[in-house]
C-alpha positions in Angstrom: -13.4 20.9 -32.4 -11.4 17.5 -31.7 -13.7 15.6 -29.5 -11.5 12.7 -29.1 -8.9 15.6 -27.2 -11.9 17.0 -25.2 -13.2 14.1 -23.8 -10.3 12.3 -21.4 -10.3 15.9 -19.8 -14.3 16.4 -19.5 -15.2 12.9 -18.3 -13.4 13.3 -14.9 -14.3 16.8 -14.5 -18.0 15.6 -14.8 -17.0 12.8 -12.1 -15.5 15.2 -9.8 -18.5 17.6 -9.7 -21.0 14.9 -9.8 -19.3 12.8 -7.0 -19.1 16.0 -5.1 -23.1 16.6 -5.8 -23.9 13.1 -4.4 -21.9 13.2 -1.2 -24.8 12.3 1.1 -25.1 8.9 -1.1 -21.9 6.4 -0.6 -23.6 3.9 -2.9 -24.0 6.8 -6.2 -20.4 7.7 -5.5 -18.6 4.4 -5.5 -20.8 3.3 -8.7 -20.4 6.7 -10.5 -16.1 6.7 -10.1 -16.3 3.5 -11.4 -18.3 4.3 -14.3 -16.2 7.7 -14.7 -12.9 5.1 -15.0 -14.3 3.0 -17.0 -15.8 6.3 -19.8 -11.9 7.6 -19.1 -10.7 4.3 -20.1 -12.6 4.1 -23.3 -11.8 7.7 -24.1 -8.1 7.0 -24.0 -8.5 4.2 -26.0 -10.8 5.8 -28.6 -8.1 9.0 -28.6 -5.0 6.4 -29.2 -7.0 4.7 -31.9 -7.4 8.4 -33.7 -4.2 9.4 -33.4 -2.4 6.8 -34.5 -4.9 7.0 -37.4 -5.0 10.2 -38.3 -1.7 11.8 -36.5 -1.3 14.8 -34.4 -4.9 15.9 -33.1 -5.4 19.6 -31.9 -8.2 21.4 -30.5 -8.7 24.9 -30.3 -10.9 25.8 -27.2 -13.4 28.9 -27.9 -11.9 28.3 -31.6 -9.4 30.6 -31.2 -6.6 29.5 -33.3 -3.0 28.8 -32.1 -1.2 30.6 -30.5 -3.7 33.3 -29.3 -6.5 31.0 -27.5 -6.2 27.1 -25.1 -4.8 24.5 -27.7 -4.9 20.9 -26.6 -2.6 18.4 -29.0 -2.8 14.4 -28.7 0.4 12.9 -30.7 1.6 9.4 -29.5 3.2 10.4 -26.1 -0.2 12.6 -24.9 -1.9 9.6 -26.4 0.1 6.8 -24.8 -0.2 8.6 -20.9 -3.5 9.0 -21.5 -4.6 5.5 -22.3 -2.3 4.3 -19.3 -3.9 7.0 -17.0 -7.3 5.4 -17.5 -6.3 2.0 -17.1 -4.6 3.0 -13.7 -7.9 5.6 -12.9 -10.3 2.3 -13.6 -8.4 -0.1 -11.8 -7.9 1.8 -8.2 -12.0 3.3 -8.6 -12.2 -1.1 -8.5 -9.8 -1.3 -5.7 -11.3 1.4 -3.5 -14.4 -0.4 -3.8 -13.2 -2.8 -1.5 -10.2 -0.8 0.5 -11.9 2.6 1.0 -13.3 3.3 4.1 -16.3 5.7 5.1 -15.2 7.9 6.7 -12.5 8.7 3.5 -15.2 8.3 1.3 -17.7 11.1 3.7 -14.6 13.6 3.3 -14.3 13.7 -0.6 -12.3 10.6 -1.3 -14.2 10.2 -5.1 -14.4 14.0 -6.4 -10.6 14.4 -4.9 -9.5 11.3 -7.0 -11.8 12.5 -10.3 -10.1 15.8 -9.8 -6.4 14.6 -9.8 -7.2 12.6 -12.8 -8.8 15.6 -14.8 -5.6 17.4 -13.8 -3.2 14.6 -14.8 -4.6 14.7 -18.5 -4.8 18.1 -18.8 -0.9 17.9 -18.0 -0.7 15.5 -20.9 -2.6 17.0 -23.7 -2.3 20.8 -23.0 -0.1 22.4 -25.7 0.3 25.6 -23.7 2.7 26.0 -21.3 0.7 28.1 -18.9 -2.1 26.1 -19.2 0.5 22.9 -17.8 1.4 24.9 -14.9 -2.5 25.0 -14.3 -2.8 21.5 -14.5 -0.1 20.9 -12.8 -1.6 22.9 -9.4 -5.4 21.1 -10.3 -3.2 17.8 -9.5 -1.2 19.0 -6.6 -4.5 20.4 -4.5 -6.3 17.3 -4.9 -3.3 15.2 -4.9 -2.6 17.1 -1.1 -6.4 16.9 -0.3 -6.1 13.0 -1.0 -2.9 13.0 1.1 -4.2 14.5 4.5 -7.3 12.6 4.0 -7.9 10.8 7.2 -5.8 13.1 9.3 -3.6 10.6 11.1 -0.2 11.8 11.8 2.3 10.2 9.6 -0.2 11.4 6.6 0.3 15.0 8.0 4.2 14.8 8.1 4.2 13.2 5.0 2.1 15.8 3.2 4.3 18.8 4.6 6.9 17.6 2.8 5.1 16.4 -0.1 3.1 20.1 -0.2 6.6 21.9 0.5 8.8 20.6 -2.2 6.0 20.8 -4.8 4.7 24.5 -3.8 8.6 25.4 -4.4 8.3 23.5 -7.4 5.2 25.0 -8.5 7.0 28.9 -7.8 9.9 28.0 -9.7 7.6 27.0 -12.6 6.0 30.0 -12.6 9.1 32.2 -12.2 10.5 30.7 -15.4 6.5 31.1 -17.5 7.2 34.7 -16.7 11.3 34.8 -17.7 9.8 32.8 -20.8 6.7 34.8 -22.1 8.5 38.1 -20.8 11.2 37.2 -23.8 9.5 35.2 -26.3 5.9 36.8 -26.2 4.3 33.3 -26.7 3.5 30.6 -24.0 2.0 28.1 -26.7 4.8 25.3 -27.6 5.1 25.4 -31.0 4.9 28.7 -31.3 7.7 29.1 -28.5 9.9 26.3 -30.3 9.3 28.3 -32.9 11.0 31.8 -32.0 13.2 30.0 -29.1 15.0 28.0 -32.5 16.2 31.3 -33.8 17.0 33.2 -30.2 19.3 35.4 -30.5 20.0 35.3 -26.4 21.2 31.4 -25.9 22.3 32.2 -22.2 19.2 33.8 -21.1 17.4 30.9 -22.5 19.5 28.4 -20.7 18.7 29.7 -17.4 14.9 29.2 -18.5 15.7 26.2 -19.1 17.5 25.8 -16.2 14.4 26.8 -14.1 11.7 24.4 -15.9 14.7 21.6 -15.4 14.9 21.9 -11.7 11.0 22.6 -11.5 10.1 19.4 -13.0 13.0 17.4 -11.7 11.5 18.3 -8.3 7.9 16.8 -9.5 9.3 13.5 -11.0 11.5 13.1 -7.7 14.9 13.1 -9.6 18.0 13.8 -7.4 19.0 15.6 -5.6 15.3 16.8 -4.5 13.7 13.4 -4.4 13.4 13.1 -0.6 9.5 14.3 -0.4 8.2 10.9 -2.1 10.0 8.0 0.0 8.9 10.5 3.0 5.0 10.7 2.1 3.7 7.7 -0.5 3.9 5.5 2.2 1.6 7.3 4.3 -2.1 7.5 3.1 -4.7 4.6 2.2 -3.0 1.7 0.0 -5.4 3.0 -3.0 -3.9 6.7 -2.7 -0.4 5.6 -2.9 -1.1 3.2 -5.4 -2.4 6.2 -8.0 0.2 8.6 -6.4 3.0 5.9 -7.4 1.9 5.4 -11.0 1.1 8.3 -12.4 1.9 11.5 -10.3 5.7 11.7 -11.0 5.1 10.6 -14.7 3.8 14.1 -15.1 6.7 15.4 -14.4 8.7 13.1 -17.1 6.1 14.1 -19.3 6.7 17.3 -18.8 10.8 17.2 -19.1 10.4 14.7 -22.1 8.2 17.6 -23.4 9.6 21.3 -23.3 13.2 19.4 -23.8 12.5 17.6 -27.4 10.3 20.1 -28.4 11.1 23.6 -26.9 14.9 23.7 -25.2 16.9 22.0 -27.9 19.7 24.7 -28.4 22.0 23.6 -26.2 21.5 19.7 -25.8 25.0 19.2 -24.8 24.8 20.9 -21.8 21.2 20.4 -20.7 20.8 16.9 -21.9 24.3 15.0 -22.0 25.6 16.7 -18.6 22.8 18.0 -16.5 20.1 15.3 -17.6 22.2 12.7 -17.9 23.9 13.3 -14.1 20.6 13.4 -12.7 19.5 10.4 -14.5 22.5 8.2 -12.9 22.2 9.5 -9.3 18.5 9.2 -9.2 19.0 5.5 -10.2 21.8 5.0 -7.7 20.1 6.6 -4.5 16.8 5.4 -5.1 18.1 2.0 -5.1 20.3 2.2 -2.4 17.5 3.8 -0.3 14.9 0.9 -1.0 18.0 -1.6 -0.1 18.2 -0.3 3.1 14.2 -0.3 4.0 12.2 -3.1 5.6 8.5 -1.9 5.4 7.0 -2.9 1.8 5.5 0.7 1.0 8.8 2.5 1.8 10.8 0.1 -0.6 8.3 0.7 -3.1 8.6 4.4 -2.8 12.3 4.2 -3.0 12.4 2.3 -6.2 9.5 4.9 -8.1 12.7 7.0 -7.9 15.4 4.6 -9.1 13.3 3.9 -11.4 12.9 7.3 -12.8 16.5 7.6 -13.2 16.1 5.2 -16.2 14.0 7.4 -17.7 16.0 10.4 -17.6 19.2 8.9 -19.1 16.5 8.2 -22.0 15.7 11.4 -22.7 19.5 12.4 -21.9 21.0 10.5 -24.5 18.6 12.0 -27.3 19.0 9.2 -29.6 16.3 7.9 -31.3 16.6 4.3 -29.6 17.2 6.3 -26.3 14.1 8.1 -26.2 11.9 4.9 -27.4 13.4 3.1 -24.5 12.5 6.2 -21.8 8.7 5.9 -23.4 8.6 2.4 -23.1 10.4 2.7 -19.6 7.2 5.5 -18.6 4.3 3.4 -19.7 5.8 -0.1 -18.0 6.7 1.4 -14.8 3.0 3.5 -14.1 1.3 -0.4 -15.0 4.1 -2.4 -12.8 4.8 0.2 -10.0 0.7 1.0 -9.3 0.4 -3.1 -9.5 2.8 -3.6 -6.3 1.2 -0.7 -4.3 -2.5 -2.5 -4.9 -0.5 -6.2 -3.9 0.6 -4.7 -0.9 -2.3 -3.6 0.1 -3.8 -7.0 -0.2 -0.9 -8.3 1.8 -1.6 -6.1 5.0 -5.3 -7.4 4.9 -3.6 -10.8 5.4 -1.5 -9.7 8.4 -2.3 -6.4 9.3 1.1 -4.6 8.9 3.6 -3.5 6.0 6.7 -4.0 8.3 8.2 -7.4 6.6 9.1 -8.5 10.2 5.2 -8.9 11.2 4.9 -11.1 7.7 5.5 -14.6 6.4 3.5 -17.6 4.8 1.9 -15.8 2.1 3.3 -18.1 -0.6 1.2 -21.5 1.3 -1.8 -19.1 2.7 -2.1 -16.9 -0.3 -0.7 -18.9 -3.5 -2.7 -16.5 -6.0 -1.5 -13.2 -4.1 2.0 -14.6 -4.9 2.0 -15.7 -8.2 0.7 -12.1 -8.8 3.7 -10.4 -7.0 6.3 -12.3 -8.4 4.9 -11.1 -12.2 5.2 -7.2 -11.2 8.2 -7.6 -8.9 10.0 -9.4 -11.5 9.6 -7.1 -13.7 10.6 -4.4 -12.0 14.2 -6.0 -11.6 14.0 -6.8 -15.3 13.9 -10.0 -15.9 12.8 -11.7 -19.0 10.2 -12.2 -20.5 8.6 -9.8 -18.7 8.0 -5.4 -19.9 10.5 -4.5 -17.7 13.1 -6.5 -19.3 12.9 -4.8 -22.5 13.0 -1.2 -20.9 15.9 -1.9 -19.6 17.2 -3.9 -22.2 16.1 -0.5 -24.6 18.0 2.3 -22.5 20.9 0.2 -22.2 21.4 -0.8 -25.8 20.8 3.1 -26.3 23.8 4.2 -24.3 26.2 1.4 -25.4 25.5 2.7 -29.2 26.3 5.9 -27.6 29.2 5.1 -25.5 27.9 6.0 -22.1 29.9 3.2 -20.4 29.4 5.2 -16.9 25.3 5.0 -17.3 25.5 1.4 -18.6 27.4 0.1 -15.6 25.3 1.8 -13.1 22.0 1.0 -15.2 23.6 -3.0 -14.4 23.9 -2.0 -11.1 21.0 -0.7 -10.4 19.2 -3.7 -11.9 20.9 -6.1 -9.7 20.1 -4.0 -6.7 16.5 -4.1 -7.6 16.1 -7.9 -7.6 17.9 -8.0 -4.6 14.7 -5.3 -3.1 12.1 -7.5 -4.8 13.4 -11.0 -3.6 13.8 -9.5 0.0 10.3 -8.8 -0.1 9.3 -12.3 -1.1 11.5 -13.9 1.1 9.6 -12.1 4.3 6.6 -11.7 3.2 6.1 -14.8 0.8 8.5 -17.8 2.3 9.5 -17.5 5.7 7.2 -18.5 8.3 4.5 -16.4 9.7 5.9 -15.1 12.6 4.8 -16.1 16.1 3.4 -13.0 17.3 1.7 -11.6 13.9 -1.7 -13.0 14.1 -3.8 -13.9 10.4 -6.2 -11.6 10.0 -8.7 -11.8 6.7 -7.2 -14.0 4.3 -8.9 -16.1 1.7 -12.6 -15.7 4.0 -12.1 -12.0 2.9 -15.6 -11.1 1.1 -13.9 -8.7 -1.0 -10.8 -10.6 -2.7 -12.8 -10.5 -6.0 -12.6 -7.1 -5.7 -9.3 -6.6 -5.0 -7.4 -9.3 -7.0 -9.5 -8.0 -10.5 -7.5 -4.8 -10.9 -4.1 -7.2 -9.7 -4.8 -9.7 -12.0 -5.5 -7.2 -14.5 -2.5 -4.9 -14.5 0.0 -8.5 -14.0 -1.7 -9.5 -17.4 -1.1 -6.3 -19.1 2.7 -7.1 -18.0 2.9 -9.9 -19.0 1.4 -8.6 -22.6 3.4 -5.8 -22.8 6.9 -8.7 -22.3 5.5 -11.3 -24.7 4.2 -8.7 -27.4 7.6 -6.2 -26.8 8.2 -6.2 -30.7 4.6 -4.3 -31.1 5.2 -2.0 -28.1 8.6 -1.5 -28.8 7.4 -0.4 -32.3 5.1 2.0 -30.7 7.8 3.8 -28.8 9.9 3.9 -31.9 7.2 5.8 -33.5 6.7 8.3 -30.4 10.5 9.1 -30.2 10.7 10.0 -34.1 7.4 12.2 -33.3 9.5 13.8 -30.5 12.5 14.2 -32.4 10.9 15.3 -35.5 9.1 18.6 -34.2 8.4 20.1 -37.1 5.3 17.8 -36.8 3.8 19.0 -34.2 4.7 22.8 -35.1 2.5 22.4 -38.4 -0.3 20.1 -36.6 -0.7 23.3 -33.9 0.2 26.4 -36.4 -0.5 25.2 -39.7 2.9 26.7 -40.7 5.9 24.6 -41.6 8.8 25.7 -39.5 
């Protein structure tokens, strides 16, 4: 058995239930998620290290081989969302140190978090498609139990139409397990590409498809069923919508980017050059449009996870090799850069006490540090050079010129432009105009816990700012992934043994 595979799922299952048993100690909890991020971290890194070593890992829970018993697989996507899941896990346990208050902490805060974390890598390593719908429903009843936590009124609006639009999602994932093992027999994925390669009933296996495409479209907030995200991230603890932001509707990518290289590939001109690629653009162009129109930081924010998502979705749309490197590079930039902004704006409200931009101004002369920090992820999130977001875009834009997608290009420009204009709105409020009048300081730099707070900031700006100046090396990387993902015969013999 693969311990490398094992481990990113076990250590925050072990934090959940041991945060959980030290409930009457604050101190035990807050030290223990810490260490849990921190083990998560290491594991991730450890697991990348192996398989870009070794290849394709498996494990075989109970030993039962594939595709009888639970089969986890780490190849360079599983092992790429991983790493990134324990940086962001490690760097909002920090955060929370500082933001979290007791009464969030007394009602589960830590073995909530721990949980939605276990479930989030089991999304990302299991190689059954089942056992991803389980994961998936680990991560939405903590992710809802984090959302409601604190019980103040715009959370409970918010999480009624965060819990509605995912249980829907959730039945029409389950609908189409059942259309799919009813036909194939199978629910492991390389078994299922297996038999689904030589189906002898293509339309039946297009409305499958069809099912997984809207299920997971509605749990990466693509359009048209985006409107849950913008209506509830904004609404719990900074720290909450931080983790929420980075990493919760990357499952869902993961998820598309998986059963749709690896399992649906029959009919890739009308699933991925029509359908995908239609969802792609509109995502890009509402979610933008949406976060133009907004003046309270978290609700721009929110708006742009989805514009943002729409890059990714062209990626894996086009289905070119450069296309699909660009959507993975896209994935791992955004969760660093997008859970970045949430933790900045947290630190801005400590300032001033709101997120409206009307009740801010004079962070750039009060805060200098806080702004140099926002202008690295905000920057990047608009694209600009040298920074990781530049060479995203620059990636899935180059990808769909080679391919003639003048449409996506255009509005991949567009979008871009749009998003600058979001970021440098922000700054101008927040950052350069004068504090207003009526908006009194509240803690600023006499704050005891800035440490705190600015290590996971300065942190994740850093690993931006890497990821820009060493793009050749990352850029490399998601070269490597998308030939993994378009060469599935890989993964088929790394989980069967069989050459298909």
């Amino acid at each position: 058995m693969n311990i490398a595979v094992i481990l990113p799922i076990f250590i925050p299952m072990l934090a959940g239930a041991l945060t959980l048993a030290c409930w009457r100690s604050r101190q035990a909890q807050r030290w223990l998620s810490v260490l849990s991020g921190s083990g998560l971290l290491l594991a991730g890194i450890y697991l990348f290290m192996q398989v870009r070593e070794q290849g394709i890992l498996v494990a075989y829970m109970g030993n039962w081989s594939a595709p009888y018993g639970i089969t986890l697989v780490a190849d360079l996507l599983s092992a790429i969302m991983v790493l990134v899941t324990g940086i962001i896990g490690l760097s909002v346990a920090i955060y929370s140190l500082a933001t979290m208050s007791r009464s969030h902490e007394a009602f589960g805060y830590y073995p909530l978090l721990h949980l939605m974390l276990a479930g989030v890598v089991g999304a990302f390593l299991t190689g059954d498609i089942f056992n991803l719908y389980v994961w998936f429903e680990i991560m939405l009843v903590a992710s809802f139990g984090l959302m409601i936590l604190g019980g103040e009124r715009a959370q409970m609006e918010g999480a009624l139409k965060y819990v509605t639009l995912n249980l829907l999602s959730s039945a029409l994932f389950l609908t189409a397990v059942g259309l799919l093992y009813g036909y194939a027999g199978t629910l492991n994925m390389a078994d299922l590409a297996l038999k689904l390669g030589n189906s002898d009933q293509p339309g039946l296996v297009t409305v499958i498809a069809m099912l997984f495409l809207v299920a997971f479209g509605i749990k990466a907030a693509a359009f048209p069923l985006f409107f849950w995200l913008p209506a509830s991230y904004h609404t719990p603890p900074v720290a909450i919508s931080a983790v929420f932001a980075g990493l919760l509707t990357k499952v869902g990518v993961y998820a598309l980017y998986r059963v749709f290289s690896l399992i649906f590939v029959q009919d890739i001109s009308l699933t991925h050059h029509h359908i995908l690629m239609g969802m792609g653009i509109f995502t890009m162009l509402t979610g933008v449009l949406g976060a133009a129109a907004q003046f309270e930081v978290r609700r721009i924010l929110s708006f742009h996870i989805v514009s943002q998502i729409g890059y990714m979705l062209v990626g894996l749309a086009l289905f070119t090799p450069l296309a699909i490197a660009g959507g993975v590079f896209y994935i791992f930039h955004h969760i660093i850069v997008k859970t970045n902004l949430f933790l900045i704006s947290g630190i801005m409200y400590r300032y001033h006490g709101s997120y409206d931009l009307a009740r801010l101004g004079g962070l750039y002369r009060s805060a200098p540090w806080l702004a140099l920090l926002f202008l690295v992820p905000a920057m990047s999130l608009a694209g600009l050079p040298p920074l990781s977001g530049f060479f995203a875009k620059y990636t899935v834009i180059k990808a769909g010129v080679e391919a003639g997608a003048w449409w996506m290009v255009a509005i991949a420009l567009i979008v871009g432009l749009l998003t600058l204009y979001s970021m440098v709105k922000i700054w101008a409020e927040a950052f350069w105009k004068p504090l207003p009048e009526e908006a009194k300081p509240l803690r600023g730099e006499s704050d005891p816990n800035r440490y705190v707070l600015y290590l996971p900031v300065a942190t994740l700006a850093l690993m931006t700012l890497t990821i820009g100046f060493g793009a050749e090396w990352f850029v490399q990387l998601a070269l490597d992934t998308a030939e993994q993902l378009l060469t599935p015969s890989g993964y088929i013999e790394a989980v069967l043994g069989v050459s298909p």
